[in-house]
ROMI-893673 format. One line per 4 residues: their letters; for each residue z, x, y of C-alpha. Coordinates in steps of 0.5 Angstrom, whole numbers, plus 2048, in hexadecimal, padded with zeros to 3 digits. Last residue first. Example, Ala and Ser with C-alpha at 12.3 -4.5 7.8 and 13.67 -1.06 7.14 Angstrom:
# residues 2
sa> 80E:81B:7FE | 810:819:7F7
This chain:
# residues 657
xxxx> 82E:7FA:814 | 82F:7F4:810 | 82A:7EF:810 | 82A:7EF:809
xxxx> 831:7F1:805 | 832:7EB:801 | 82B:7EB:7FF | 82C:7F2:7FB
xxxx> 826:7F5:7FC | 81F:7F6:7F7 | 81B:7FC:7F9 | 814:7FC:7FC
xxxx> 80E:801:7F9 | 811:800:7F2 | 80B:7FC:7F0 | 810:7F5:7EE
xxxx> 812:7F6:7F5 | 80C:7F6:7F8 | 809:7F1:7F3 | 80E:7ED:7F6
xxxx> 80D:7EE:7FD | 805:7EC:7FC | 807:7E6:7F9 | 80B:7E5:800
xxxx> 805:7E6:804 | 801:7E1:800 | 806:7DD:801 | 806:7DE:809
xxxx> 7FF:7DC:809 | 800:7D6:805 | 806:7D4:80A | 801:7D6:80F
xxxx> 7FC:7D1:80D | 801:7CC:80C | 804:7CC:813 | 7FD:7CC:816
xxxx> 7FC:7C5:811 | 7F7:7C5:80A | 7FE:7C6:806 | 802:7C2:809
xxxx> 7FE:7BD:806 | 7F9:7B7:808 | 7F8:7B2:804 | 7F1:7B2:802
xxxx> 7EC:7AC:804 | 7EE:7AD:80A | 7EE:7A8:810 | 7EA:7AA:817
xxxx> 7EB:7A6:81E | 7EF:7A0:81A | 7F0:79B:81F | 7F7:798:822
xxxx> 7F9:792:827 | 800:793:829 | 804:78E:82C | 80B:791:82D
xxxx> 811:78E:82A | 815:788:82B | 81B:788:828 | 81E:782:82D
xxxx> 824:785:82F | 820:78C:82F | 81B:789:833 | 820:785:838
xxxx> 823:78D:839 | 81D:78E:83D | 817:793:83C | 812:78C:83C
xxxx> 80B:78E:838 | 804:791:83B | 800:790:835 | 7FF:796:831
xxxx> 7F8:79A:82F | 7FA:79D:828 | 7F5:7A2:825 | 7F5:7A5:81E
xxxx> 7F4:7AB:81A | 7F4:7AE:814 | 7F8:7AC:80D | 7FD:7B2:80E
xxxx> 7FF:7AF:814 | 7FC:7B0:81B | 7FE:7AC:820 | 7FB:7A9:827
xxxx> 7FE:7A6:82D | 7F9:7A2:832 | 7FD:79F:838 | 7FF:799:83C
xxxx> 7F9:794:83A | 7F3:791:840 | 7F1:798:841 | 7EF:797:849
xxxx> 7F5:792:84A | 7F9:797:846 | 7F8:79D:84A | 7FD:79C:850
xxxx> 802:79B:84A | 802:7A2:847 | 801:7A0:83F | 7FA:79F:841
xxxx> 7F7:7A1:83B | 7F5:7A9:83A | 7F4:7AA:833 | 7EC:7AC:833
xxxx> 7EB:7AE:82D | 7E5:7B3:82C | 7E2:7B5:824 | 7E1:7AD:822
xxxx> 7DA:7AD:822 | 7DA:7B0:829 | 7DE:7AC:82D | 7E5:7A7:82B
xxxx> 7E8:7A4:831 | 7E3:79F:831 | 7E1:79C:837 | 7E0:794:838
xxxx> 7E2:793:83F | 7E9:791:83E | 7EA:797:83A | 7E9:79C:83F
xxxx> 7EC:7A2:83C | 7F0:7A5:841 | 7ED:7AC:843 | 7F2:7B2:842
xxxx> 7F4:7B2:83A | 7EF:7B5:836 | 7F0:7B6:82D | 7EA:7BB:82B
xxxx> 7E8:7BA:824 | 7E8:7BF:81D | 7E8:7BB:816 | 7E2:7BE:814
xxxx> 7DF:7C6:816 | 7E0:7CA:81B | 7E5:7CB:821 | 7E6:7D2:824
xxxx> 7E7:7CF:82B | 7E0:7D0:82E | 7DE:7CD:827 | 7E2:7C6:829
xxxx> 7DF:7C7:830 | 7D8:7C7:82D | 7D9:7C1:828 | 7DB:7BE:82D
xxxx> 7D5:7BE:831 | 7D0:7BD:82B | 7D4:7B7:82A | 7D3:7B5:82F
xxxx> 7D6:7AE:833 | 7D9:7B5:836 | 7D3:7B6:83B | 7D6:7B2:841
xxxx> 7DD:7B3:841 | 7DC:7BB:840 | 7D6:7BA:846 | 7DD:7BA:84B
xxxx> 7DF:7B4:84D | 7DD:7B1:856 | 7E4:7B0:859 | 7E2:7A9:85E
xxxx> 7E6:7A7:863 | 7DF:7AA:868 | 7DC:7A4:865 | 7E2:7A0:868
xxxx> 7E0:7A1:86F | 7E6:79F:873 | 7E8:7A7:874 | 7EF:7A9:875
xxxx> 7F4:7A8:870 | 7EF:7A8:86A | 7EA:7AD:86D | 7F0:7B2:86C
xxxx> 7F2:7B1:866 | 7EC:7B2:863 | 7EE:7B7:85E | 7E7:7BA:85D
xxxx> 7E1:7BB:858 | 7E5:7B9:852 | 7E6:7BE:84C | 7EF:7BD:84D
xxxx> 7F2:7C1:847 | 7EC:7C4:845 | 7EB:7C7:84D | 7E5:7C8:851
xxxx> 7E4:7C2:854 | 7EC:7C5:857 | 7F3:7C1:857 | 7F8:7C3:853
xxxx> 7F4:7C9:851 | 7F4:7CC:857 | 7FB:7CA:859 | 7FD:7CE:852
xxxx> 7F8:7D3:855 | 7FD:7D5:85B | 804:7D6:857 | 800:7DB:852
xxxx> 7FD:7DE:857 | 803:7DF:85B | 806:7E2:855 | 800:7E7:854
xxxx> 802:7EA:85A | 80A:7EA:859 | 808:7EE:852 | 80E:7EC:84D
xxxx> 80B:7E7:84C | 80E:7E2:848 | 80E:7DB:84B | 807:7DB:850
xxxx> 805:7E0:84A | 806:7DA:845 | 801:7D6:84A | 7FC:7DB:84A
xxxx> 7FC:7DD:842 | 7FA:7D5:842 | 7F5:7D5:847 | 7F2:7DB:842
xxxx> 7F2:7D8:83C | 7EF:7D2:83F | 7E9:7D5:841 | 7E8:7D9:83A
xxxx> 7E8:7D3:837 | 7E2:7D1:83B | 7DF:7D5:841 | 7E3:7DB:844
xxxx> 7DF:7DF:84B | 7E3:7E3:84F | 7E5:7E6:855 | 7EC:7E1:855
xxxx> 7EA:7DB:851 | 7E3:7DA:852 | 7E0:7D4:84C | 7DA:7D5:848
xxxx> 7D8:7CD:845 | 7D8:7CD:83E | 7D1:7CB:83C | 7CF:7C3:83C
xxxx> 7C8:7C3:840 | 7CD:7BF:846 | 7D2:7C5:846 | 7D8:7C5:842
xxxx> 7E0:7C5:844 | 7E4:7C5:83E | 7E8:7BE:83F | 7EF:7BB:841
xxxx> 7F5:7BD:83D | 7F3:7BF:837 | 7F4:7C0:82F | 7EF:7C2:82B
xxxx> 7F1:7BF:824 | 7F0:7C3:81D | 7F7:7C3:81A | 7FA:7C6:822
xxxx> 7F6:7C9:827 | 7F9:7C8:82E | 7F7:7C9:835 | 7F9:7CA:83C
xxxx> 800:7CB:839 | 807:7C8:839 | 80D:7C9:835 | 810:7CF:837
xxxx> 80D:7CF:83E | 80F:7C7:83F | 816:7C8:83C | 817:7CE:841
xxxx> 814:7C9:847 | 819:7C4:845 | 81A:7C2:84D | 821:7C1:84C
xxxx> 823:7C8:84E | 821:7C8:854 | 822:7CE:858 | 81B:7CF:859
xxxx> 81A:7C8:85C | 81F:7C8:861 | 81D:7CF:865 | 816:7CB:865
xxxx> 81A:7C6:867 | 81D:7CA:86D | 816:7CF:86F | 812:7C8:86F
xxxx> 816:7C4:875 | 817:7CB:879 | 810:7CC:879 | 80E:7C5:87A
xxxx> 813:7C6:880 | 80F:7CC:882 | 808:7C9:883 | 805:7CA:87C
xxxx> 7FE:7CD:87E | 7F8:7CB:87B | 7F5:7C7:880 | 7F5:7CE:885
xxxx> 7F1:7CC:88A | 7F1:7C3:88A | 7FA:7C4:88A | 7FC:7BF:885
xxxx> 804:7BD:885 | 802:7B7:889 | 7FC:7B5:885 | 7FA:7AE:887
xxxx> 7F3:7AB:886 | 7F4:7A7:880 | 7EE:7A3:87D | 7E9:7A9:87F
xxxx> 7E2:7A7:881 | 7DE:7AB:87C | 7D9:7B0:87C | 7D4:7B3:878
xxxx> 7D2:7BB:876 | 7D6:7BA:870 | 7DC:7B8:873 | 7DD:7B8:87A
xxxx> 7E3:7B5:87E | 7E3:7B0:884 | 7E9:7AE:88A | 7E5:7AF:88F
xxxx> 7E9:7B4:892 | 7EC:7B8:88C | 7E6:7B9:889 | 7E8:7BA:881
xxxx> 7E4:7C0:87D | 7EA:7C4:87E | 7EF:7C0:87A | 7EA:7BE:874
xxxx> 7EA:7C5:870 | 7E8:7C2:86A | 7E1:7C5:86B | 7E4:7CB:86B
xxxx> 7E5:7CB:863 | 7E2:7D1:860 | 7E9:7D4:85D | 7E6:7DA:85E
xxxx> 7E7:7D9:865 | 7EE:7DA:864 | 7F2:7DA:86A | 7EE:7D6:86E
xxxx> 7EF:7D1:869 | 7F6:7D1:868 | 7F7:7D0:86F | 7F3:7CB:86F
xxxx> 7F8:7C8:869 | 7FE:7C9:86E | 7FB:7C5:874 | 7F8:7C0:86F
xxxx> 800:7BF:86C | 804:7C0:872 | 800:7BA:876 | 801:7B6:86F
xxxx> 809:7B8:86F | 809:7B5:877 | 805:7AF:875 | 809:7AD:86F
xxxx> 80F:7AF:873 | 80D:7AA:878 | 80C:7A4:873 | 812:7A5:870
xxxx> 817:7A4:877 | 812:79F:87A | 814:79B:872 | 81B:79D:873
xxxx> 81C:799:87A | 818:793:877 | 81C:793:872 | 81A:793:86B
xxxx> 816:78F:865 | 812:78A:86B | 80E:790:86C | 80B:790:867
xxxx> 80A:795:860 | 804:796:85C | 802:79D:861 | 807:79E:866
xxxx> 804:79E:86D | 800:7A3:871 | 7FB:7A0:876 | 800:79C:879
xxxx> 804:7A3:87C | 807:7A0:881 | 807:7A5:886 | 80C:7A6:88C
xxxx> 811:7AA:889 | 80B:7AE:884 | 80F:7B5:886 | 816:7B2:886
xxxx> 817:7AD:881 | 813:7B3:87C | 817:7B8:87D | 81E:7B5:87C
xxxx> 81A:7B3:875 | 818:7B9:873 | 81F:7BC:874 | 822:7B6:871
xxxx> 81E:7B7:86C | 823:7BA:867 | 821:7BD:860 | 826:7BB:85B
xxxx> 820:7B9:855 | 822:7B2:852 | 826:7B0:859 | 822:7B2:85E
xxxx> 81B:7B5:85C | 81B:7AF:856 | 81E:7AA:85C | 818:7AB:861
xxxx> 813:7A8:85B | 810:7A3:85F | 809:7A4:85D | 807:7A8:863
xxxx> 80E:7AB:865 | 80D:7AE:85E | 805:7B1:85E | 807:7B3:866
xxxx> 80D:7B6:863 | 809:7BA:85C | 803:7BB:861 | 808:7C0:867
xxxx> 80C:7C4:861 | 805:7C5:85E | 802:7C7:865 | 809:7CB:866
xxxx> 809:7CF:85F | 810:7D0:85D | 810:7D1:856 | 812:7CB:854
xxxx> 80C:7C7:859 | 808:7CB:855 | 80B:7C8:84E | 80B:7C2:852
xxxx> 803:7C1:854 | 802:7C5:84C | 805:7BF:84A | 800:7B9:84E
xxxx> 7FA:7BE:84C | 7FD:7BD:844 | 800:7C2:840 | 7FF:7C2:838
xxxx> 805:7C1:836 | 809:7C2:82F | 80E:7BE:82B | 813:7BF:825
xxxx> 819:7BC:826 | 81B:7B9:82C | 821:7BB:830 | 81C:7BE:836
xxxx> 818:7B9:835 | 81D:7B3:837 | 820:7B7:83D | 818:7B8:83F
xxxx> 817:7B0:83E | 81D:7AE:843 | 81A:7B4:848 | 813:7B1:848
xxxx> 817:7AA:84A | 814:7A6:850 | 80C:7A6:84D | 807:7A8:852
xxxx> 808:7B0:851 | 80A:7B4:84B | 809:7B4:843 | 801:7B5:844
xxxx> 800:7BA:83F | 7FE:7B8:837 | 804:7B8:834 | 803:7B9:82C
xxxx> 80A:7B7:828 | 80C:7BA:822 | 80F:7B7:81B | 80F:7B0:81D
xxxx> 813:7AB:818 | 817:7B0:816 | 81C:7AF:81E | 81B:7A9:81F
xxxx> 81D:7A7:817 | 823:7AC:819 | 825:7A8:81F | 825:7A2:81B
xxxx> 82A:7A5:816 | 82E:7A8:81B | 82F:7A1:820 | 830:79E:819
xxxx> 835:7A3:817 | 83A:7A2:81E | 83A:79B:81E | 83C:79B:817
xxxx> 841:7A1:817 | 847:79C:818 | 84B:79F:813 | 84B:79A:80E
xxxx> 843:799:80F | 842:79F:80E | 845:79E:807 | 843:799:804
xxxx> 83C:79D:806 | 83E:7A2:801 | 841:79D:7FC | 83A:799:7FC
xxxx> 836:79F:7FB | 839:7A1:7F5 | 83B:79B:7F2 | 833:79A:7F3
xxxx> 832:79F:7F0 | 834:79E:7EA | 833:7A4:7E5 | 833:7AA:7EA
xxxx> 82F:7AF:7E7 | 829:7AE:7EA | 82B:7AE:7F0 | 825:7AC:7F6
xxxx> 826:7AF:7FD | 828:7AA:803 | 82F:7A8:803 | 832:7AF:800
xxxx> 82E:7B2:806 | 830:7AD:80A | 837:7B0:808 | 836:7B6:808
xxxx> 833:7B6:810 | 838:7B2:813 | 83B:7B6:819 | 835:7BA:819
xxxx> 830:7B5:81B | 82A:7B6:815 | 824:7BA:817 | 825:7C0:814
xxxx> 827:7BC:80E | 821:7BA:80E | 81D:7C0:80E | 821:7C3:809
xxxx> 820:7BE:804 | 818:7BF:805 | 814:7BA:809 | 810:7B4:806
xxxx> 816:7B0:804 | 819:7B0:80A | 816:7A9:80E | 817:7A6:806
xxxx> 81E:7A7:805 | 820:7A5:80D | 81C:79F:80C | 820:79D:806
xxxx> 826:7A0:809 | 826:79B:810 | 825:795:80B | 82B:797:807
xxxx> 82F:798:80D | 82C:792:811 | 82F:78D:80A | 836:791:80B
xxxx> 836:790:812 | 834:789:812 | 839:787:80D | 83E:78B:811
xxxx> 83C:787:818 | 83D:77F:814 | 83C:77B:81A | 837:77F:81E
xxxx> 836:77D:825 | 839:782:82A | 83A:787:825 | 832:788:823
xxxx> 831:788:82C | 835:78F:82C | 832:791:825 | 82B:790:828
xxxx> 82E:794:82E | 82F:79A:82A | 829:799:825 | 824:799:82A
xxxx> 81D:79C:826 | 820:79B:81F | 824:795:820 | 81D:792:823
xxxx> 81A:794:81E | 81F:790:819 | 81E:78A:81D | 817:78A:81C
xxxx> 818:78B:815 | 81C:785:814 | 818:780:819 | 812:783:815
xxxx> 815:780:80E | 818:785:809 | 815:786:802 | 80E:786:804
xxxx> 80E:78E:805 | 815:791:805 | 814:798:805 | 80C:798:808
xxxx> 80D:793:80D | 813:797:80F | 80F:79D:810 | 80A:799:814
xxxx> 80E:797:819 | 811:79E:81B | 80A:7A1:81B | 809:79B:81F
xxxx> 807:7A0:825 | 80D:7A5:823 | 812:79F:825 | 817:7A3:829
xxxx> 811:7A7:82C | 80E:7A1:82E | 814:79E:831 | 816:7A4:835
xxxx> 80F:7A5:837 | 80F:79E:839 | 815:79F:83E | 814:7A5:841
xxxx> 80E:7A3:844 | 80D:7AB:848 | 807:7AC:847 | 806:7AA:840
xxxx> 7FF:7AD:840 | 7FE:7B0:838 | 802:7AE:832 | 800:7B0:82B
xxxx> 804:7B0:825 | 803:7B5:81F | 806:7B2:818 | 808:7B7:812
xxxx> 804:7B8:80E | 804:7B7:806 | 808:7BC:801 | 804:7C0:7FE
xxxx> 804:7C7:802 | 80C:7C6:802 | 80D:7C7:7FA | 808:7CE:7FB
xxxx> 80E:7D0:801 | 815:7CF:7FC | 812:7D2:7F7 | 80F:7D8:7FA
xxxx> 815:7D8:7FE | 819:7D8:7F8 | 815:7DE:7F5 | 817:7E2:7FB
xxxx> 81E:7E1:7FA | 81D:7E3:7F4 | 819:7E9:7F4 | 81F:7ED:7F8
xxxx> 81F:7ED:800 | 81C:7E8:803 | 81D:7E8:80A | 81E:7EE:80B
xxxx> 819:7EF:806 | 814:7ED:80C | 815:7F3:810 | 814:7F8:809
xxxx> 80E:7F4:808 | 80B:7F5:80F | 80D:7FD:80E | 808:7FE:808
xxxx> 803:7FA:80B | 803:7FE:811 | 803:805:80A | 7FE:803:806
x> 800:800:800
């Protein structure tokens, strides 16, 4: 054995340091090859909307639903298994409404435990033993081990069982055992969650649905533009700071940054009452709110905020822009372009009325100066924003990406920018030109520098890009012509409202388009899809989320409110079980407590986008393959051993140095 080699398998000995330690792991990994795949569930665009993304992820898409079907088939009546499901999703404020009305509570515990188990033997019955009872709560792991796994030696089993949930109910466990046990069935039924980007803005409560990733299992994220805007803002950027208010202000979401986040405003706020005094600001109100909603005072308040951080933001965005002029974006210089006296902008080589013409924090030579209260205003929140712990930055680095490929699907945020004829269109990024896989590499380097280089440069340039991607033409995570922010607020012409898509959207009807990206990102074969969030689907209309022969899903649905009047449902979520995948569109649904009364649950209308005739295996999985990369290995090490080229150690005395 040549001498590299040699040294690899005297680190791995370590780890198995006799021939049978590494036999039992060869046994151990070649029986976890054939058991099915665990369940993937893909979400994308919650924008905030903390109440369905909780639902879906407590029901798994009906994953949850389906699980119970498959246990008890006929022999419960739906009202039963509706109510079961419900337990499962909200079992602490099920077991509240259970107690105010049930007349016999410990024949209803006892009959919810046998039901809860049920379902709990047959969520875990496609993982391993130590699997499981990793996921068990700790206070109770032996015994829902006990109540969950199969004895053989035990001649009456029922006894056996009934004497152990005799026994929790004497204790007065029950409560506590049922919230564990559906818990559980939560927890087995989805093995990893795909998020594709666009957590935040619109929504109230993208802080709620961090804290809840933050404790769940096993998930990744591919960032969205709406993530990468916080992420810059975490990292101090002032263009992305002065977005993320404006886009807060705008949908009424003030007490996410005050209360969610701990970033005071009273700063802006001071600022603004006093350089927009005697404006009205009408052009700047909150979108899908009316004023009737707030006090005549607090919705002046609100409107000059709005106005003021929006200033800021085109101030501070032309500043970016003069900057680097490699980002290609002066035509969204705007400020300059405006004649002060007739009250007129050019855009294009046109010019329009302007439909607000006060500018007091705007001087017409210098447009893109901050005045030295606006100044003041950022450094003081930028300040804020660094310091925040809250902003789940390092949860979005170490669970996030630009992209992922995982078990033969291409995940992504946006797009993979392409030119009309279809080629990967080339993309300038400091100097140099990057096109495909290769652009995305290198913007996501980018945003890792803005957090850890040690290079102040390369920093800024990292703090800088994320802006960029955010909101450029060129960007995969955005892929529109221009964020016509602008042009809402102050030009009457609806035409120039309008975000023209990249040629990405226009061509991936094509199956010659997504084979091209799939290969891009080293992608062949069968079984091999793009999954897209971004664009919502407008099903309403008659589109179809799935493109390409079934090569692209899209799954961006509308779970954002603003987008369901286009969508005409409340989301798309997608699974990926060892059976294929399937697509479930949901209806909008009541989040209140009524819901849990009345055992409602989601209205969710489901399709197969790809059904196997072969059950998927571990084995045909990522983890699979290096599972078989690791026995080969490990077959190696005991040829080693059983070569005299590595000596057997005592296994007491590994890891001792």
């Amino acid at each position: 054995m040549e001498k590299q080699r040699l040294h690899y398998y005297e680190q791995l000995a370590e780890l198995y340091p006799t021939i049978g330690k590494a036999s039992t792991e060869i046994i151990n990994l070649q029986s976890i090859l054939y058991l099915p795949k665990g369940t993937e569930h893909f979400l994308s665009d919650i924008h905030g909307e903390f109440k369905a993304f909780s639902h879906v992820l407590r029901n798994g898409s009906g994953a949850v639903r389906k699980k119970i079907d498959d246990v008890f088939g006929h022999t419960l009546s739906t009202a039963d298994k509706m109510s079961l499901a419900t337990l499962i999703y909200y079992p602490q404020k099920k077991i509240e409404l259970v107690r105010q009305t049930e007349d016999d509570i410990e024949n209803w515990y006892k009959i919810t435990l046998y039901r809860l188990i049920e379902v709990c033997k047959t969520v875990s019955s496609k993982y391993t033993r130590s699997k499981v009872r990793k996921a068990l709560p700790e206070d109770y792991a032996y015994v829902i081990e006990e109540l969950i796994t199969e004895k053989q030696e035990v001649l009456n089993k029922e006894a056996y069982y009934e004497a152990i949930i005799n026994t929790i109910l004497e204790l007065g466990q029950a409560d506590n055992f049922i919230v564990a046990l559906a818990e559980l069935v939560q927890r087995l039924v989805i093995d990893h969650l795909h998020i594709l980007g666009d957590v935040y803005d619109r929504g109230p409560s993208p802080d709620r649905i961090m804290d809840q990733l933050e404790q769940y299992h096993s998930f990744d994220i591919q960032w969205g533009n709406h993530d990468m805007v916080w992420m810059g803002a975490a990292a101090g950027q002032l263009a992305c700071i002065a977005s993320v208010i404006r886009t807060s202000i705008r949908y009424g979401n003030l007490d996410l940054i005050e209360d969610g986040y701990g970033i005071n405003m009273v700063p802006l706020a001071t600022f603004a009452m006093d350089a927009y005094r005697d404006d009205p600001c009408r052009q700047f109100v909150l979108k899908d709110s009316t004023d009737e909603e707030r006090s005549k005072k607090e919705t002046l308040m609100n409107r000059k905020m709005h106005k003021a951080i929006a200033i800021i933001r085109f101030k501070l965005e032309g500043q970016l822009i003069h900057k680097w002029p490699e980002y290609g974006m002066e035509n969204r210089c705007l400020l300059h372009r405006i004649n002060y006296e007739n009250k007129t902008v050019e855009i294009d080589g046109k010019t329009y009325d302007m439909l607000d013409t006060s500018f007091p924090t705007i001087d017409p030579e210098h447009p893109y100066d901050l005045t030295p209260e606006e100044q003041e205003v950022m450094n003081r929140l930028r300040t804020s924003f660094i310091h925040c712990e809250k902003l789940h930055v390092r949860l979005l680095l170490k669970r996030g990406s630009m992209y992922k490929v995982y078990n033969g699907n291409l995940l992504y945020h946006g797009c993979v920018p392409l030119n009309p004829d279809g080629t990967f269109k080339k993309v300038n990024v400091y100097g140099r030109e990057y096109s495909g896989k290769a652009l995305y590499d290198v913007l996501e380097s980018y945003v890792r520098k803005a957090f850890f280089s040690l290079d102040e440069k390369e920093r800024e340039k990292g703090r800088d890009i994320m802006w960029y991607i955010w909101t450029a033409p060129d960007s995969p995570l955005y892929g529109r012509s221009k964020m016509a922010t602008f042009e809402r607020y102050f030009l009457a012409d609806k035409s120039m409202h309008h975000e023209s898509k990249n040629a990405y959207y226009h061509l991936f009807d094509k199956e010659e388009t997504a084979d091209n990206i799939l290969k891009e990102f080293g992608l062949t074969g069968d079984f091999v899809h793009i999954i897209n969030g971004h664009v919502p689907v407008e099903r309403i209309a008659g589109e179809n989320p799935v493109k390409c022969n079934g090569k692209l899903i899209l799954i961006d649905g509308g779970f954002s409110k603003t987008y369901r009047r286009k969508t005409g449902i409340a989301g798309y979520t997608l699974t990926y079980n060892s059976y294929g995948l399937t697509l479930s569109a949901h209806e909008p649904f009541d989040w209140s407590n009524e819901a849990v009364r009345d055992e409602l649950d989601i209205v969710s209308h489901q399709e197969a986008v790809e059904y196997r005739d072969k059950r998927i295996l571990v084995g045909d999985t990522d983890v699979g393959k290096r599972m078989m990369i690791r026995i080969e290995e490990l077959k190696k090490l005991i040829q080693a051993y059983q070569d005299g080229e590595i000596a057997e150690r005592d296994a007491s005395s590994a890891y001792k140095w």
